[in-house]
Biopython code that builds the backbone (N, CA, C, O; Angstrom):
import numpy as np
from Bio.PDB.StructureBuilder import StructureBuilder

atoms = [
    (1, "UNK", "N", (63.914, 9.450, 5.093)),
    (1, "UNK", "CA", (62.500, 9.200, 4.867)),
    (1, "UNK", "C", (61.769, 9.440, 6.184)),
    (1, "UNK", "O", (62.118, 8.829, 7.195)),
    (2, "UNK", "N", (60.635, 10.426, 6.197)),
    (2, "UNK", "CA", (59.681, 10.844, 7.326)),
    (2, "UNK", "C", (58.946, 9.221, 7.652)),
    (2, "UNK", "O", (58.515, 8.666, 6.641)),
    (3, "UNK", "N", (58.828, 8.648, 8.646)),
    (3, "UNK", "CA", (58.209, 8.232, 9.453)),
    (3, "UNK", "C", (56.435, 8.047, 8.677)),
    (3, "UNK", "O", (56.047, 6.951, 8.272)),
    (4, "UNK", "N", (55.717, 9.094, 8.614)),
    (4, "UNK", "CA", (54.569, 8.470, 7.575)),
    (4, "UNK", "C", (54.672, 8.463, 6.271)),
    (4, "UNK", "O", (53.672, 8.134, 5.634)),
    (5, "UNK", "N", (55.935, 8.832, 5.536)),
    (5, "UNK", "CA", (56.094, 8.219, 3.936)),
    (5, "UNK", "C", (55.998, 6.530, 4.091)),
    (5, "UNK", "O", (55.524, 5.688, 3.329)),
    (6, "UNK", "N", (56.784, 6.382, 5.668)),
    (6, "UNK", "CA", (57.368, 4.816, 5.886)),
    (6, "UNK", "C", (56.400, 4.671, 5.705)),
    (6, "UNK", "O", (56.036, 4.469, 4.547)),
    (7, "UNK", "N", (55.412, 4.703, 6.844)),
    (7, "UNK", "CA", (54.100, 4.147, 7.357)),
    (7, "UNK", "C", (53.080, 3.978, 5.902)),
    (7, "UNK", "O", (52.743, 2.928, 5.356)),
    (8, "UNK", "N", (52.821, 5.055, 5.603)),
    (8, "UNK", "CA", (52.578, 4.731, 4.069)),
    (8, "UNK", "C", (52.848, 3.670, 3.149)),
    (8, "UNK", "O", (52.012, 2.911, 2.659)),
    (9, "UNK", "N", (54.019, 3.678, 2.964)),
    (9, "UNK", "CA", (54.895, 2.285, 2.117)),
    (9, "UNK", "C", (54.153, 1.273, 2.490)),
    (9, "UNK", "O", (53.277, 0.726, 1.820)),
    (10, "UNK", "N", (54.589, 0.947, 3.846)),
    (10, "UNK", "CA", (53.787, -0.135, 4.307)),
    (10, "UNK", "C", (52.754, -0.683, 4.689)),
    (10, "UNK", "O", (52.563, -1.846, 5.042)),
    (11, "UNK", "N", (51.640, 0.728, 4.569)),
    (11, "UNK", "CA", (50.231, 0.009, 4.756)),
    (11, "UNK", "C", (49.878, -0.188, 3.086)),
    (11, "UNK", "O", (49.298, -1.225, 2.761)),
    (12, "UNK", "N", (50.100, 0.441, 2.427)),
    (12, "UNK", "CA", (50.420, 0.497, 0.553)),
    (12, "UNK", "C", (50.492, -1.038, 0.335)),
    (12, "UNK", "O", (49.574, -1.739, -0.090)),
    (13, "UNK", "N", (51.871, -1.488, 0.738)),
    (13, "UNK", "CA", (51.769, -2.791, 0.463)),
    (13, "UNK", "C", (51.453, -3.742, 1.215)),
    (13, "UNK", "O", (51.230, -4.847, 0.722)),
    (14, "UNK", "N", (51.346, -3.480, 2.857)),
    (14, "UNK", "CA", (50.238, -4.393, 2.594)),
    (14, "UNK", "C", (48.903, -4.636, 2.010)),
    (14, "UNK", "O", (48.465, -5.765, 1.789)),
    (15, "UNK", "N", (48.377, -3.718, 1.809)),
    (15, "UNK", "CA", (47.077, -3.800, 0.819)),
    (15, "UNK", "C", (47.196, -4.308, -0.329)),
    (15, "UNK", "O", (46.292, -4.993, -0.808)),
    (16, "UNK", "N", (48.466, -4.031, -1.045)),
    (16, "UNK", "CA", (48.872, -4.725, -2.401)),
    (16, "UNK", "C", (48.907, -6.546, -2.277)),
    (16, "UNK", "O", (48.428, -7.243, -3.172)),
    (17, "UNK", "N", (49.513, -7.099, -1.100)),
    (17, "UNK", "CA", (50.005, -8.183, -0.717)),
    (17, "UNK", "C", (48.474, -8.727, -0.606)),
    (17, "UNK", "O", (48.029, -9.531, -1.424)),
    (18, "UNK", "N", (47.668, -8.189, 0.540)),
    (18, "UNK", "CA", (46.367, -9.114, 0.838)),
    (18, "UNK", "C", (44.886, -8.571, 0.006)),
    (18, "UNK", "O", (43.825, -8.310, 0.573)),
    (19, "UNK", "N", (45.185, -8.481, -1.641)),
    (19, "UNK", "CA", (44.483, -8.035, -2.458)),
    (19, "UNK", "C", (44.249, -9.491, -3.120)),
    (19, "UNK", "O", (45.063, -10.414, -3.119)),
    (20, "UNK", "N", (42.594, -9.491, -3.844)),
    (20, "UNK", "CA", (42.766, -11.208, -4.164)),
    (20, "UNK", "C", (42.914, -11.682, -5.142)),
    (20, "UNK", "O", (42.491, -12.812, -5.385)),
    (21, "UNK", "N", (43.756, -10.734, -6.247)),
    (21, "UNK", "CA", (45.102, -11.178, -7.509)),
    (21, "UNK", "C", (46.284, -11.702, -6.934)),
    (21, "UNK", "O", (46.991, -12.357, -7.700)),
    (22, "UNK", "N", (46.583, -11.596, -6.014)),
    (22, "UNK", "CA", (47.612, -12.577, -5.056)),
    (22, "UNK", "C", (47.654, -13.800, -4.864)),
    (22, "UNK", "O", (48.696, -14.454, -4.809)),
    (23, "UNK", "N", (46.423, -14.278, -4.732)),
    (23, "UNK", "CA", (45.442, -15.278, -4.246)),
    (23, "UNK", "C", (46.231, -16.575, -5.205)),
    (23, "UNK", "O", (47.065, -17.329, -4.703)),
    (24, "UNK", "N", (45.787, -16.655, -6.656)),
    (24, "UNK", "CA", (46.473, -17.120, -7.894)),
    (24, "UNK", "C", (47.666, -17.130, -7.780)),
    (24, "UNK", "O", (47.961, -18.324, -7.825)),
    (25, "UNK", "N", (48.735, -16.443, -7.635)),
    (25, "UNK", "CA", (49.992, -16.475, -7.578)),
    (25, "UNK", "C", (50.748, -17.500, -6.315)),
    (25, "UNK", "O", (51.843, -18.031, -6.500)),
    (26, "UNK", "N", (49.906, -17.664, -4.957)),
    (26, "UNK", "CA", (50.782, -17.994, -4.058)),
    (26, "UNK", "C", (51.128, -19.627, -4.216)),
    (26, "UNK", "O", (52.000, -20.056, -3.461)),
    (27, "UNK", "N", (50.599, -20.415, -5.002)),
    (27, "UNK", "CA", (50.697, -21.882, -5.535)),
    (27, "UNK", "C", (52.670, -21.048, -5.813)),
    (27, "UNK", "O", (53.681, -20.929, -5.122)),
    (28, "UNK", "N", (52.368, -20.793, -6.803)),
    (28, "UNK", "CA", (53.533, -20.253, -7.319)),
    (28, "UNK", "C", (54.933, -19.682, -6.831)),
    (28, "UNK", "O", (56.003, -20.002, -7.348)),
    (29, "UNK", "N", (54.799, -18.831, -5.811)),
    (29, "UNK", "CA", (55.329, -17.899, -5.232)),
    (29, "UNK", "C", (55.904, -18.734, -4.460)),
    (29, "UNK", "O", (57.097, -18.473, -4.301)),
    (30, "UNK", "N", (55.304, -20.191, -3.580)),
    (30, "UNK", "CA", (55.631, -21.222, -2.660)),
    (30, "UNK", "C", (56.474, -22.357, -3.474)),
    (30, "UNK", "O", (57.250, -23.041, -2.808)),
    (31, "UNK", "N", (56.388, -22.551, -4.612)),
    (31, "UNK", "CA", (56.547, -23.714, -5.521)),
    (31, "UNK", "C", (58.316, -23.050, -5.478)),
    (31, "UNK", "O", (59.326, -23.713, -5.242)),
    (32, "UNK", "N", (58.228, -21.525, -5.795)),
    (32, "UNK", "CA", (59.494, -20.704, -6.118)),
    (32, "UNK", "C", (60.411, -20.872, -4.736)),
    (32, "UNK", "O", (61.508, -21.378, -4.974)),
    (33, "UNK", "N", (60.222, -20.611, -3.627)),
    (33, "UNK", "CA", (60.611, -20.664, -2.245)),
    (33, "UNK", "C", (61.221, -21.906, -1.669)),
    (33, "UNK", "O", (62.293, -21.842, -1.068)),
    (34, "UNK", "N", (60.489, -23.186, -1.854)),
    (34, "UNK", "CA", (60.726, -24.180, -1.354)),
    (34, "UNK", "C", (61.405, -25.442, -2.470)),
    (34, "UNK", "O", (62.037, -26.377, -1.978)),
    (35, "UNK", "N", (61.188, -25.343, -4.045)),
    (35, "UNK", "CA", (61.679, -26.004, -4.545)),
    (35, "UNK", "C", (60.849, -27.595, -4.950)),
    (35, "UNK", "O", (61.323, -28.593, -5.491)),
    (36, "UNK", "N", (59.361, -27.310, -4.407)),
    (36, "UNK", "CA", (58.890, -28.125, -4.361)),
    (36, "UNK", "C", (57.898, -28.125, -5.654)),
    (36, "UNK", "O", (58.004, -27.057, -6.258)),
    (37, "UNK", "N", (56.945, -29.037, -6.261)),
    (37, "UNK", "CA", (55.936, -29.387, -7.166)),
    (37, "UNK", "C", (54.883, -28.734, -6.210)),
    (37, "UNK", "O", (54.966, -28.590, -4.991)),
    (38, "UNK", "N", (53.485, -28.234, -7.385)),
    (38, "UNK", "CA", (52.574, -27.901, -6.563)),
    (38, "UNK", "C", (52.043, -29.318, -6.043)),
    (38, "UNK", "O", (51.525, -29.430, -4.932)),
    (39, "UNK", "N", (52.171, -30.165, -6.736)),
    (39, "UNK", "CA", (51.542, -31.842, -6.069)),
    (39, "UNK", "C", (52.683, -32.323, -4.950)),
    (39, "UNK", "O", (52.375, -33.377, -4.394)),
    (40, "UNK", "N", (53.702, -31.847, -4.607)),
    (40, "UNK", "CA", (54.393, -32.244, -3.213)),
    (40, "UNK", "C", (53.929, -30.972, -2.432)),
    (40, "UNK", "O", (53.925, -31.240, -1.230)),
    (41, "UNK", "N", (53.543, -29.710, -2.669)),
    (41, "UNK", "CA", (52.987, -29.152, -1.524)),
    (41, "UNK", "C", (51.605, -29.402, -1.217)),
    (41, "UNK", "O", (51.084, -28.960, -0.194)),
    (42, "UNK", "N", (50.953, -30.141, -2.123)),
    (42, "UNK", "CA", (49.302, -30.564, -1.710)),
    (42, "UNK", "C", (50.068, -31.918, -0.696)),
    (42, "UNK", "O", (49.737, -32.249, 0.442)),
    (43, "UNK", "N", (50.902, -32.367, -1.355)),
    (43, "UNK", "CA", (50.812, -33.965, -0.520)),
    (43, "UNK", "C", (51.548, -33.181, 1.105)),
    (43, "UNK", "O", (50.961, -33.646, 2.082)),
    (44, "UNK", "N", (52.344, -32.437, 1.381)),
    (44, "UNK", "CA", (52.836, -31.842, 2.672)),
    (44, "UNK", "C", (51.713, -31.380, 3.369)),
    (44, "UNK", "O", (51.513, -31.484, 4.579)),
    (45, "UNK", "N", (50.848, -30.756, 2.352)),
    (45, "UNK", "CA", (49.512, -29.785, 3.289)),
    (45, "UNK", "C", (48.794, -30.948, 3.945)),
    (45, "UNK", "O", (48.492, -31.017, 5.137)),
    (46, "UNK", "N", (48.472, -32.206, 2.637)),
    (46, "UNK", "CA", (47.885, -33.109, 3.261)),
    (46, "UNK", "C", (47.787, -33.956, 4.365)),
    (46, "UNK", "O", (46.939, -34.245, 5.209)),
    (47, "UNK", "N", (49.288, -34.352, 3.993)),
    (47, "UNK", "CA", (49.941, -35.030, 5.752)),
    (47, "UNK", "C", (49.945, -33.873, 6.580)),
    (47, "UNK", "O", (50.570, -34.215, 7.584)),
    (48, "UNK", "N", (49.608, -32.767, 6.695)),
    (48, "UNK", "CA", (49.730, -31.968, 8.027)),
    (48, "UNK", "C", (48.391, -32.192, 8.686)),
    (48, "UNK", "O", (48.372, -32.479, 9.883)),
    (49, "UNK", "N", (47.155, -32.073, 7.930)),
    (49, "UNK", "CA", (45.994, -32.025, 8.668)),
    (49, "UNK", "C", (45.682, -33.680, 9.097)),
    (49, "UNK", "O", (44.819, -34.007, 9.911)),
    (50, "UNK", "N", (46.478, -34.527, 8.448)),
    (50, "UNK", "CA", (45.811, -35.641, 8.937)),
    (50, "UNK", "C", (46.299, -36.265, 10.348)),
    (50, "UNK", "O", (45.733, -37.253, 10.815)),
]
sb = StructureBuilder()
sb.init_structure("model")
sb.init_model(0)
sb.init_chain("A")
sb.init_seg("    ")
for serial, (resi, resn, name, xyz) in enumerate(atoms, 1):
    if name == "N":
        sb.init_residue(resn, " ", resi, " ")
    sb.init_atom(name, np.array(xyz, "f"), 0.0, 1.0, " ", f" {name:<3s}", serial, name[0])
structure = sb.get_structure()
C-alpha cells in the first residue's frame, strides 16, 4: 500500500470517527469497553469533576 492510499485511509476515518452520528453512539461504545452501566459512568464522570 502507497503511503497516500495510507494517508487517505486515515484522514477518511478520521472524518468518519469525528462526524456527529458518533456523538449518540459513544454512551455505548464506552458502556461496551469498560463493562460499566451508563449510570456508573455518569456517577465516575461525576466524582471526577468534583
Amino acid at each position: 500500500m502507497t503511503s497516500g492510499l495510507l494517508s487517505a485511509a486515515v484522514a477518511a476515518g478520521a472524518v468518519s470517527f469525528l462526524s456527529p452520528c458518533i456523538v449518540p453512539m459513544l454512551t455505548a461504545y464506552l458502556t461496551l469497553l469498560t463493562g460499566l452501566s451508563s449510570k456508573e459512568l455518569a456517577a465516575v464522570a461525576g466524582a471526577r469533576q468534583a
